[in-house]
C-alpha positions, 0 to 999 in steps of 0.5 A, spaced: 500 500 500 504 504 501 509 503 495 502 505 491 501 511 494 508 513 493 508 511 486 502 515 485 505 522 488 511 520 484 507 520 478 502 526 480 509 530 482 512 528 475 505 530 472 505 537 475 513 540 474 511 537 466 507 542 464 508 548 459 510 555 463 510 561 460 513 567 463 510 572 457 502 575 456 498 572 450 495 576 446 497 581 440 498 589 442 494 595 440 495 598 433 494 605 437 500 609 441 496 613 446 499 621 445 502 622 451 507 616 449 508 617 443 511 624 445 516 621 450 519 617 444 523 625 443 529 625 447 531 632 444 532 629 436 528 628 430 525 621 431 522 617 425 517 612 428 517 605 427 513 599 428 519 598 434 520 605 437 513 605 438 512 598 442 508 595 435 503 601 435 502 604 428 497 610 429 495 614 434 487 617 435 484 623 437 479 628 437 481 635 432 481 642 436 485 646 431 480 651 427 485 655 423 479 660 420 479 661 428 486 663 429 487 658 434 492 655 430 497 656 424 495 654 418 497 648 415 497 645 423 492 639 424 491 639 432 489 633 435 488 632 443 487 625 446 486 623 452 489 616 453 492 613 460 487 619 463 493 624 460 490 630 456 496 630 451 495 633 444 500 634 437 500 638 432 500 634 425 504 638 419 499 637 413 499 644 409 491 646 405 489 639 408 488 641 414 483 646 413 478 640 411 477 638 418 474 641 423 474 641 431 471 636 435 472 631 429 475 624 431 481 622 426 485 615 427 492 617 424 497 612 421 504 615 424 509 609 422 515 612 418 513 619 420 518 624 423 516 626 431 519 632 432 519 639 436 519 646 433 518 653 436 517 649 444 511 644 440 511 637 439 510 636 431 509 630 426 512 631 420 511 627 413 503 625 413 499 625 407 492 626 408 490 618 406 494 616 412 488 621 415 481 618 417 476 621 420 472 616 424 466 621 427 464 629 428 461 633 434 465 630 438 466 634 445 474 635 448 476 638 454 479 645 453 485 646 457 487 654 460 494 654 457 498 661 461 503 665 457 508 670 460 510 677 454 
């Protein structure tokens, strides 16, 4: 009797340390980089964003608050805040006459791989969009609008 209980721990306990570990989460990792991540990728030099740097993202959302025609922005800025991981973060995107086509409270999804994060005049700026790699997902959407101080 006590051989088969003692063959049976043997057994049980070669059972247990043979199963598959794992030591990584399963799953696949969001296409989308929330605004403020994405800024910390700039260290002070031009970065071009990669699938790698970016951590398997391509693409960021968010709500457009830029409305040129207001003089709330330059021309050819498209501004896009989002507020992912309870971070209110926006980004200027660099795209010419295109920008005028979106107004603010448009929620836009943008494919950001290979282009260029960069920092001009104190604002975070992509650079090297095209308009196809814009889509606008909805309109009317409400943003949080933020008071910003400036010293003269």
């Amino acid at each position: 009797m006590k051989k088969i209980i003692l063959y049976t721990i043997a057994i049980l306990a070669l059972a247990q340390s043979a199963c598959k570990k794992n030591d990584y989460a399963e799953g696949t990792l969001s296409p989308i980089i929330a605004v403020v991540d994405l800024r910390d990728i700039y260290k002070g030099t031009d970065v071009i964003l990669t699938a790698n740097n970016m951590l398997g993202a391509s693409q960021i959302v968010g709500v457009v608050v830029s409305n040129p025609a207001s003089g709330n922005s330059p021309e050819g800025l498209l501004v896009v805040q989002n507020d992912g991981r309870r971070e209110v973060r926006g980004i200027a995107i660099e795209l010419g006459d295109a920008a005028a086509s979106y107004t603010p409270g448009d929620s836009v999804t943008v494919q950001v791989t290979s282009a260029t994060l960069t920092k001009v005049n104190g604002n975070m700026r992509l650079k090297g969009i095209a308009e196809s790699a814009i889509t606008k997902v909805s309109e009317n959407h409400t943003f949080r609008v933020r008071a910003v101080t400036s010293a003269a």
